[in-house]
C-alpha positions as CSV (number, residue, x, y, z in Angstrom):
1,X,17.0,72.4,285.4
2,X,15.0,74.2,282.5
3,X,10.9,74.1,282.5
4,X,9.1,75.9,279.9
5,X,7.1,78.9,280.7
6,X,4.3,77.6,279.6
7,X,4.6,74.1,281.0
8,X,4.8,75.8,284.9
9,X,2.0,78.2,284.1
10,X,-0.6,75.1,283.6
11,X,-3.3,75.6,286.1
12,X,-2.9,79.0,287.2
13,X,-5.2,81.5,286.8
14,X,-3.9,84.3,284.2
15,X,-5.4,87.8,284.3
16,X,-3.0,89.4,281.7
17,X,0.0,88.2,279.6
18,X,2.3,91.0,278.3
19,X,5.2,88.8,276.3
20,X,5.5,85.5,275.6
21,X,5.3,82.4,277.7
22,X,7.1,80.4,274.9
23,X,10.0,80.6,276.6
24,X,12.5,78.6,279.0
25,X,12.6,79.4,282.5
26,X,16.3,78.1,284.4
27,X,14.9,78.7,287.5
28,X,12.0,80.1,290.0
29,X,12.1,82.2,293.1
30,X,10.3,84.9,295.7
31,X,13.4,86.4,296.5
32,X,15.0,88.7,294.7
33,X,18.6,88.3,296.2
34,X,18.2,84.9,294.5
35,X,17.6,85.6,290.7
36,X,19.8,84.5,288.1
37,X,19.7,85.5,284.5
38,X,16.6,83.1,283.2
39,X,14.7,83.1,286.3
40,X,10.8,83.9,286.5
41,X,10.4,85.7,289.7
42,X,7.5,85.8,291.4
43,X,6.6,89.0,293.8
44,X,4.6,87.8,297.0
45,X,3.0,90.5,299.0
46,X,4.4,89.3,302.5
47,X,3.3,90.1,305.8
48,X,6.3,92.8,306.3
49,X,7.6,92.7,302.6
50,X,6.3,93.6,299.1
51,X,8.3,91.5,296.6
52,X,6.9,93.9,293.9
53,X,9.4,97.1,295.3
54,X,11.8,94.5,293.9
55,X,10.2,93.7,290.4
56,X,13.0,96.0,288.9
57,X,16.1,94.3,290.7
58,X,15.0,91.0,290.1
59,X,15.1,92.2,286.3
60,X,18.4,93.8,286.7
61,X,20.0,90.5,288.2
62,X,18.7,88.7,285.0
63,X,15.3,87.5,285.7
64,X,12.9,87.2,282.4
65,X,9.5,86.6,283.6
66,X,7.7,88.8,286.0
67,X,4.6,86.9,288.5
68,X,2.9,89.9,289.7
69,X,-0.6,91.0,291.3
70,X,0.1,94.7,289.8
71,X,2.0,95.7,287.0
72,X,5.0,98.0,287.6
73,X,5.0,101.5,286.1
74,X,7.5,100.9,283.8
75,X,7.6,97.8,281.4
76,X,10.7,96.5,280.0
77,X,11.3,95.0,277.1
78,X,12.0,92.0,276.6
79,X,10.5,90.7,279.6
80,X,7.4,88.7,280.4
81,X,4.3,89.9,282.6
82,X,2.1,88.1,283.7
83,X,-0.5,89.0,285.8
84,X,-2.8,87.0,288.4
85,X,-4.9,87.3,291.1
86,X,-2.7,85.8,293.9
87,X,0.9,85.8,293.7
88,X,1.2,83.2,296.8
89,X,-0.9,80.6,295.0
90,X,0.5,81.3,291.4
91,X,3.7,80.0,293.1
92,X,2.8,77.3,294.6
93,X,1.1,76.0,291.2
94,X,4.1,77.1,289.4
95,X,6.9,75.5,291.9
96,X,4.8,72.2,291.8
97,X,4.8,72.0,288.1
98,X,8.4,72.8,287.9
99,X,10.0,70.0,290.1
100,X,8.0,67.8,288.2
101,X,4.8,67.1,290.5
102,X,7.0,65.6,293.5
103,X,3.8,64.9,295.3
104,X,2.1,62.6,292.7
105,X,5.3,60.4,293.4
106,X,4.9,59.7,297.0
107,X,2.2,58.7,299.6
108,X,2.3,62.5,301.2
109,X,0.7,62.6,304.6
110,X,-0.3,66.5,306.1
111,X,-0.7,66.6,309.6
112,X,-2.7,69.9,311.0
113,X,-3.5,71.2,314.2
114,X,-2.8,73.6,316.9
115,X,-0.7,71.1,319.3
116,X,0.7,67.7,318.2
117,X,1.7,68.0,314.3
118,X,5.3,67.3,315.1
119,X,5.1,64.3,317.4
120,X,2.3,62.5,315.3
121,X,4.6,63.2,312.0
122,X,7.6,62.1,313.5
123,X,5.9,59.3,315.0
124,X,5.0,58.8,311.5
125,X,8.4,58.9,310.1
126,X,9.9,56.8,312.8
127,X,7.3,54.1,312.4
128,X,7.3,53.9,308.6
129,X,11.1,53.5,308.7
130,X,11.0,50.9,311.5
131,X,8.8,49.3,308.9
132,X,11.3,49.5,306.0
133,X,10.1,52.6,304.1
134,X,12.7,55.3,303.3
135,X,10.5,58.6,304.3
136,X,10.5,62.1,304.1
137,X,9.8,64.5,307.5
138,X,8.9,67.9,307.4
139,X,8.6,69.5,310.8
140,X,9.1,72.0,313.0
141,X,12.2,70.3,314.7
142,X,13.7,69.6,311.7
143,X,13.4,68.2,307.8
144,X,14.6,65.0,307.1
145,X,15.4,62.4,304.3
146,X,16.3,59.1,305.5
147,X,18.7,59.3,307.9
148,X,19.8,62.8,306.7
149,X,18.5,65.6,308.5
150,X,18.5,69.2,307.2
151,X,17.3,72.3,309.5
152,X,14.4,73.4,309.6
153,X,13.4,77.1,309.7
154,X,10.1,77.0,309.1
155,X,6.9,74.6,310.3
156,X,6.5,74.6,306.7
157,X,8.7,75.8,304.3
158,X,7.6,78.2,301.3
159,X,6.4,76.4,298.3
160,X,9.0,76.9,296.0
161,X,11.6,75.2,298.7
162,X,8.7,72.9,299.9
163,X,8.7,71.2,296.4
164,X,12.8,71.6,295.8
165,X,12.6,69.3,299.0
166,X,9.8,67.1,298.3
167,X,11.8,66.8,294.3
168,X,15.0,65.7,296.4
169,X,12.9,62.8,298.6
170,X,11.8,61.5,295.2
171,X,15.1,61.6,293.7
172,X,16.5,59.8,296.6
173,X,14.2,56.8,296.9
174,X,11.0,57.9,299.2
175,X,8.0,56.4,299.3
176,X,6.5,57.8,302.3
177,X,6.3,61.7,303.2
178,X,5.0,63.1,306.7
179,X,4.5,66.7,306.8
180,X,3.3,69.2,309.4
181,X,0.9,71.4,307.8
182,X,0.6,75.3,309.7
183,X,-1.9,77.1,309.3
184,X,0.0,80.1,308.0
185,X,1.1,77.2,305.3
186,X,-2.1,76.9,304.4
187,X,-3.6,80.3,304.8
188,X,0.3,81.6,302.5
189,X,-1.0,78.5,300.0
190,X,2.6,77.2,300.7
191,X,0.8,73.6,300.3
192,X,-1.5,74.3,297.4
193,X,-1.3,72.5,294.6
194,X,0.4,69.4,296.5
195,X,-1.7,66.1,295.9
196,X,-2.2,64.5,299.5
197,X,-2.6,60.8,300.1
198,X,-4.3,61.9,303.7
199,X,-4.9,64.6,306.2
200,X,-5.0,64.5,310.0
201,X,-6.6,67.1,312.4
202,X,-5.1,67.1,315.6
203,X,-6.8,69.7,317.7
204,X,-7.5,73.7,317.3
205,X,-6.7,75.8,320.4
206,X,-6.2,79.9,321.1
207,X,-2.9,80.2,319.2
208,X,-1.9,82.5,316.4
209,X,-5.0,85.2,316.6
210,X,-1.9,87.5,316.0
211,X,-2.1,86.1,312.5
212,X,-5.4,85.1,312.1
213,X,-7.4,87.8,314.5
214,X,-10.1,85.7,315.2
215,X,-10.6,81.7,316.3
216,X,-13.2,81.3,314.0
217,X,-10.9,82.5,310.5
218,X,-8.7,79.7,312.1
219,X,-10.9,77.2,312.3
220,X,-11.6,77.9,308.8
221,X,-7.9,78.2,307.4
222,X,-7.8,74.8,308.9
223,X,-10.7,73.4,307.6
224,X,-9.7,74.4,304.2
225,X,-7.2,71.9,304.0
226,X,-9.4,69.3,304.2
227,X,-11.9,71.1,301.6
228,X,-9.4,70.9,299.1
229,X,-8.7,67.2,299.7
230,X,-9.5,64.4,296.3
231,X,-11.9,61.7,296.7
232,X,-8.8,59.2,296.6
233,X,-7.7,61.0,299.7
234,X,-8.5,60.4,303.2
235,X,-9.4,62.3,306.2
236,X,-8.9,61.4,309.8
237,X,-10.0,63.8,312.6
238,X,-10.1,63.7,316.5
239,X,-13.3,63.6,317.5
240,X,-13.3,64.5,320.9
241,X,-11.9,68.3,319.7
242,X,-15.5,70.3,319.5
243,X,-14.0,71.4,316.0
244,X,-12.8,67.9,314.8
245,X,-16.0,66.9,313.0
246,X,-16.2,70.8,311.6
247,X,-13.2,70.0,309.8
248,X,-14.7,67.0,307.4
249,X,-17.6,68.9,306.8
250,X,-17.1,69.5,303.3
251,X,-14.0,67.6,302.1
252,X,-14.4,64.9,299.3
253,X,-12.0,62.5,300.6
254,X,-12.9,59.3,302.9
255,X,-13.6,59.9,306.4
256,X,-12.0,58.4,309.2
257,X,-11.6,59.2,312.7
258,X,-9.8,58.8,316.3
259,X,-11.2,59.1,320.0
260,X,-10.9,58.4,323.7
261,X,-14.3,59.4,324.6
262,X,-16.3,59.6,321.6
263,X,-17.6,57.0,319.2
264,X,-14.7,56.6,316.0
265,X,-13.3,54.5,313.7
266,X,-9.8,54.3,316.6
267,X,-11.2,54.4,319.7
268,X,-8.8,54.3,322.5
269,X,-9.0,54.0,326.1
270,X,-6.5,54.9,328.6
271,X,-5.4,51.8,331.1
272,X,-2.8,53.2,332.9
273,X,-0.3,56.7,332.7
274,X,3.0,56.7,334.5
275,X,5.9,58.0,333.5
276,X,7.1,55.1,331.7
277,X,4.4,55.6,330.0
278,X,0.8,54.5,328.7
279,X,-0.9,51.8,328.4
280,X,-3.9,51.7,326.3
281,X,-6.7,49.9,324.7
282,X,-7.0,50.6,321.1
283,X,-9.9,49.1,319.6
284,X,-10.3,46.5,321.7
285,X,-6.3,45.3,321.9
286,X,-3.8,46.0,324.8
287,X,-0.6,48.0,324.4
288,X,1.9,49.4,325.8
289,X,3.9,52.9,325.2
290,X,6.9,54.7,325.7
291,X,4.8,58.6,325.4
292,X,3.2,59.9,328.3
293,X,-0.1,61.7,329.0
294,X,-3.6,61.9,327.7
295,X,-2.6,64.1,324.4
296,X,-0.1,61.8,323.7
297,X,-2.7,59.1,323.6
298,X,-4.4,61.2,321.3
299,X,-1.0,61.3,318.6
300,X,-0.7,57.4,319.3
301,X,-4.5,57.0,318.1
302,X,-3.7,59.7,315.1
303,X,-0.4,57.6,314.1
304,X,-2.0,54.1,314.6
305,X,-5.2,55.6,312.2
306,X,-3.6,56.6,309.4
307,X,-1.0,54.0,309.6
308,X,-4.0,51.6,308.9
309,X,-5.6,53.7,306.0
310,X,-1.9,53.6,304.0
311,X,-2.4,50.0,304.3
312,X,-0.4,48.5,306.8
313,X,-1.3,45.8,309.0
314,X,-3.1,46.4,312.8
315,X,-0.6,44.1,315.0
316,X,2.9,45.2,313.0
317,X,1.9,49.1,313.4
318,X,1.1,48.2,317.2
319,X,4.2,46.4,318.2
320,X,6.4,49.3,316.7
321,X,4.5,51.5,318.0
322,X,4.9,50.5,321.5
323,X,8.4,50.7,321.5
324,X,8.7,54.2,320.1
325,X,9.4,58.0,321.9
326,X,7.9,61.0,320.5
327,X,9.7,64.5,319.4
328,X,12.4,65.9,320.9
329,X,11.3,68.9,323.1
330,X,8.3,66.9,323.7
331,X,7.7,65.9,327.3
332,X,11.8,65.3,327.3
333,X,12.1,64.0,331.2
334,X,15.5,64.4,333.4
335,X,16.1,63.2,336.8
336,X,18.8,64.7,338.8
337,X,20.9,62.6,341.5
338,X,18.9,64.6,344.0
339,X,16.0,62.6,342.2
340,X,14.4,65.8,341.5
341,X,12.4,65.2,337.8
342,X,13.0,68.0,335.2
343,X,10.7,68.1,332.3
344,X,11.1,70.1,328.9
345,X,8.2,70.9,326.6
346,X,7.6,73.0,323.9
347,X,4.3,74.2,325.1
348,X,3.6,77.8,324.1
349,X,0.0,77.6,324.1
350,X,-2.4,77.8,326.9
351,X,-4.1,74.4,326.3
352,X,-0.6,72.7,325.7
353,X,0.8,74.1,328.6
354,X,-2.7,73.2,330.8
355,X,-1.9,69.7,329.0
356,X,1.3,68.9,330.4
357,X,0.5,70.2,333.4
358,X,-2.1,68.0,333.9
359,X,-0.1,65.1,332.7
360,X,2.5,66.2,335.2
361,X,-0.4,66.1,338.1
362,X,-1.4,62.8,337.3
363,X,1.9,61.6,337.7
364,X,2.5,62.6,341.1
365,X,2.7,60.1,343.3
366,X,2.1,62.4,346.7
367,X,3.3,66.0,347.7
368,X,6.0,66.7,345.0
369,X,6.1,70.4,344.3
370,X,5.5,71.6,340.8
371,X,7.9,74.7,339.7
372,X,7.1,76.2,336.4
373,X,9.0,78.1,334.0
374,X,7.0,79.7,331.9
375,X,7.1,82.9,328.8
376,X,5.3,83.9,325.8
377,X,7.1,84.9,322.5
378,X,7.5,88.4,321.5
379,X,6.0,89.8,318.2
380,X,3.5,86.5,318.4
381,X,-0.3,86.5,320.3
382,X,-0.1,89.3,323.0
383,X,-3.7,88.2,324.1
384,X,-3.2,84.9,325.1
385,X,-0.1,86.2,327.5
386,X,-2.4,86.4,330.8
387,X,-4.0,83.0,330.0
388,X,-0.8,81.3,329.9
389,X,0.3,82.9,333.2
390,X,-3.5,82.2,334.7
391,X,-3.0,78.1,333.6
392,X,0.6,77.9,335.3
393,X,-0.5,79.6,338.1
394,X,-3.4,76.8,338.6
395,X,-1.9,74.5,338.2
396,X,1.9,74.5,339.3
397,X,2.9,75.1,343.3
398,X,5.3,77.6,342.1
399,X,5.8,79.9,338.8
400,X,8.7,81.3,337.5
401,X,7.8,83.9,334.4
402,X,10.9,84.1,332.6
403,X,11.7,85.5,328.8
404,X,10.8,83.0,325.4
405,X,12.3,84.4,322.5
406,X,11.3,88.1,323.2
407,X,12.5,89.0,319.7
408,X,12.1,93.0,319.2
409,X,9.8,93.3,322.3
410,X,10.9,94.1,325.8
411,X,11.0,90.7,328.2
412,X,9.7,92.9,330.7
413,X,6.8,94.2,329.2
414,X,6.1,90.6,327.5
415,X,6.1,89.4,331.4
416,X,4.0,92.9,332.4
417,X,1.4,91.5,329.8
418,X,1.4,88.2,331.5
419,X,0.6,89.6,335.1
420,X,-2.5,91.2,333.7
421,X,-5.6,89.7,334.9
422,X,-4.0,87.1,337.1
423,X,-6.1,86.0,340.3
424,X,-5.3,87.1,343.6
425,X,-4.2,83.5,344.6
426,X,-2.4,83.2,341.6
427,X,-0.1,86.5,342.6
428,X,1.1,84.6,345.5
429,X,2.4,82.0,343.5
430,X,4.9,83.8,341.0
431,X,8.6,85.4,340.7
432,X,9.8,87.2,338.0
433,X,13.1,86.4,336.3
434,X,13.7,88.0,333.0
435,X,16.9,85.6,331.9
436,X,16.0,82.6,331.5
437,X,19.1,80.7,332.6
438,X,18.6,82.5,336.3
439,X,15.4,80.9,336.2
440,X,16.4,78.1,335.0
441,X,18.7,77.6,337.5
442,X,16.7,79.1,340.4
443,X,13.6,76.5,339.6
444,X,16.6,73.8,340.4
445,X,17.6,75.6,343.5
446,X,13.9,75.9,345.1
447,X,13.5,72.1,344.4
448,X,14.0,69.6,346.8
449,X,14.2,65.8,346.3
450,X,10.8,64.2,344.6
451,X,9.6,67.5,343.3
452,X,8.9,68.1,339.3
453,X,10.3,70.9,337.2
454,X,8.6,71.9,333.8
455,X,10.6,73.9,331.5
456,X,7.9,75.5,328.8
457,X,7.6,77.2,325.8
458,X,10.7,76.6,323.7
459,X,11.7,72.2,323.7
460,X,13.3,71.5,320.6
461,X,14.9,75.1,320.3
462,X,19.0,75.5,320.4
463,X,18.2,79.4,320.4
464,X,17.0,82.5,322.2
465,X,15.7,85.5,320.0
466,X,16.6,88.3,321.3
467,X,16.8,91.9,319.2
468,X,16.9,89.7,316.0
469,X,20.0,87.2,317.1
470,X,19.6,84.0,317.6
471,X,21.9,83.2,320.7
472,X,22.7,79.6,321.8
473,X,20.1,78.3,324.3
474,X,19.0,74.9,325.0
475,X,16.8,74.6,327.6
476,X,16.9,70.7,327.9
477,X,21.4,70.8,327.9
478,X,20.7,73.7,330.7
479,X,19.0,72.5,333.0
480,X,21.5,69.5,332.8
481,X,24.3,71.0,333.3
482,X,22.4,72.7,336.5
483,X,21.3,69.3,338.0
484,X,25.2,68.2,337.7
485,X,26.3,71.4,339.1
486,X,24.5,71.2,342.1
487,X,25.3,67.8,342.3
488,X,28.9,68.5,343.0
């Protein structure tokens, strides 16, 4: 593939031009490892990484154009300079422009929030393929272009991959693309520059202050997705999140809206929730579902709304809906032959895990005991640590802190962090078990017949991250393997 210079530049905002842009560019990229002799490489200040200490590799491995924020002390011949404001946006602009403008060629659907982006957009994709669409996912479980499914690394990837991926949906027959939209995607303009056919707002919860240092910057990195959203877009939000009107406040696209309690355009109402799931009254018409708990009924209502504003009909959306399941890692329910329920979720927030657990006591038919397993991340939110051990505490008979991808931390200082502030009823309830299998399997071995086990924090995940190695860990094939073990 070969793009003109000047074609890729279109739209960015130049400060200084040292060279010329009438040139051809082979290829584009933020990493220097990755430049080949034509490449225009672009140096993003990262959060551990300056890309311009590598300006003069990049030039060495053959790279022609230079993207920078400074220029380098030395100036080669030769090559082009060109100087911008932001680096991280210039590439967006630039990586859109040269894959050819994927998103103009598909309905592209971004789905934001703190909890739910993955089971509404895969909801999404399932439901738009039941329908006949070939679709695009991008998630945090994984990527996936019709039935193909590549890894995925990242909740979103970086915006010279993002449109590389959204190029090869195009070029392989999609119509319909469902992406989950981080906020450090947004905030790293990993998504600028992409035309969306619609937005959806979840929810916004304590998460990623580590990033963001304050709730209300990420209420606004949030809201500026929708800010940046064309009139022929539109905009659905939930309601019933104190934030979810915030988030339309300013955007130019066509507001729409979900709720269980407030007044919307989907207003649902919950009948009945079991564990084999809901059954609910969305504007004014039965149905029954395969998810489970009140925030799934919220991504049911988020699905079922923008499934109506790309056009498709009320009573075909429902019916496939019903028969649908959510995300793997999502509420992903066992039951042992000792009938003892084991549930694996990815919550590693303290309103998703206070969520499922409160799914989890709805459910409970009488004097089942709930044993958590619960950690936090390492290198990720210290502060919300103690409120994650508070809500487990509260609302579980029996807690097990245990290690979630401690990455360079200590696991035991991670769990130190978690016993501080906890109430003096909740001490009573709590072991510690740094490895997680041991608590894994002791959760299993303090059961007894009827009684619930969550597993939190990592769902989907095959890994533990531990010192910068990614060792195999499933929590879900774990704890199966326990339930048949003490089964013999």
């Amino acid at each position: 593939m070969t793009t003109s210079l000047q074609h890729i530049l279109f739209g960015v905002a130049l400060r200084e031009v040292i060279g010329s842009t009438n040139q051809e560019i082979v290829d584009l990229q933020i990493d220097s490892r990755l430049v080949q002799p034509g490449t225009a490489f672009v140096a993003i200040k990262g959060v551990q990484v300056d890309g311009h200490q590598f300006i003069s590799t990049a030039i060495e491995k053959g790279a022609t154009v230079i993207v920078c924020e400074t220029l380098p002390a030395s100036i080669k011949e030769g090559i082009s300079y060109i100087v911008v404001a932001n680096t991280q946006e210039a590439v967006a602009l630039m990586a859109h422009q040269f894959y050819g403008q994927p998103s103009t060629k598909i309905k592209l659907v971004g789905v934001t929030g703190t909890n739910g982006k993955t089971t509404v957009a895969t909801l999404l994709f399932k439901l738009f393929s039941e329908i006949g669409y070939t679709c695009g996912l991008v998630s945090t479980v994984q990527n996936q272009i019709g039935d193909r499914i590549i890894p995925a690394t990242h909740t979103t990837p970086d915006a010279i991959r993002l449109n590389a991926l959204l190029a090869e949906m195009v070029s392989e027959g999609c119509t319909h693309v469902f992406m989950e939209s981080s906020s450090h995607a947004i905030h790293q303009h990993r998504i600028t520059g992409l035309q969306f056919t619609g937005a959806a707002f979840t929810n916004i919860t304590h998460d990623h202050l580590d990033y963001h240092e304050t709730f209300e910057e990420y209420v606004r990195v949030k809201k500026s997705f929708f800010d940046h959203l064309g009139p022929a877009a539109f905009a659905i939000t939930n309601l019933d999140d104190p934030n979810g009107a915030v988030m339309l406040a300013n955007t130019k696209a066509k507001q729409f809206s979900y709720a269980l309690h407030a007044p919307a355009t989907y207003k649902g109402k919950i009948l009945e929730n079991q564990l084999t799931g809901l059954v609910l009254n969305v504007n004014e018409v039965e149905v029954h579902c395969r998810l489970i708990g009140t925030f799934n009924a919220y991504n049911f209502l988020a699905v079922y709304g923008i499934a109506i504003q790309l056009g498709e009909a009320s009573e075909k959306v429902l019916t496939i809906l019903s028969a649908l399941t959510g995300a793997e890692g999502r509420f992903d329910y066992l039951i042992s032959s000792a009938n003892t329920i084991g549930i694996v979720d990815y919550a590693h927030t303290p309103d998703a895990l206070q969520n499922v657990l409160e799914t989890i006591a709805k459910l409970k038919k009488g004097g089942e005991t709930v044993i958590t397993v619960v950690g936090c991340g390492g290198d990720r939110d210290k502060t919300k640590r103690p409120i994650m051990a508070q809500v487990a505490c509260d609302l579980s008979d029996k807690v097990i802190f245990t290690s979630d991808n401690p990455r360079s931390e200590d696991p035991n200082q991670i769990i130190k962090d978690m016993e501080l502030g906890l109430s003096s009823a909740a001490k009573r309830k709590y072991v510690n078990i740094v490895d997680r299998y041991e608590a894994i399997k002791a959760a299993v071995n303090f059961s007894k017949s009827g009684d619930i086990i969550l597993i939190a924090g990592k769902g989907h995940e095959k890994y533990q991250d531990i010192k910068g190695v990614k060792q195999d860990f499933d929590d879900k094939a774990i704890l199966q393997n326990i339930f048949n073990s003490f089964a013999k």
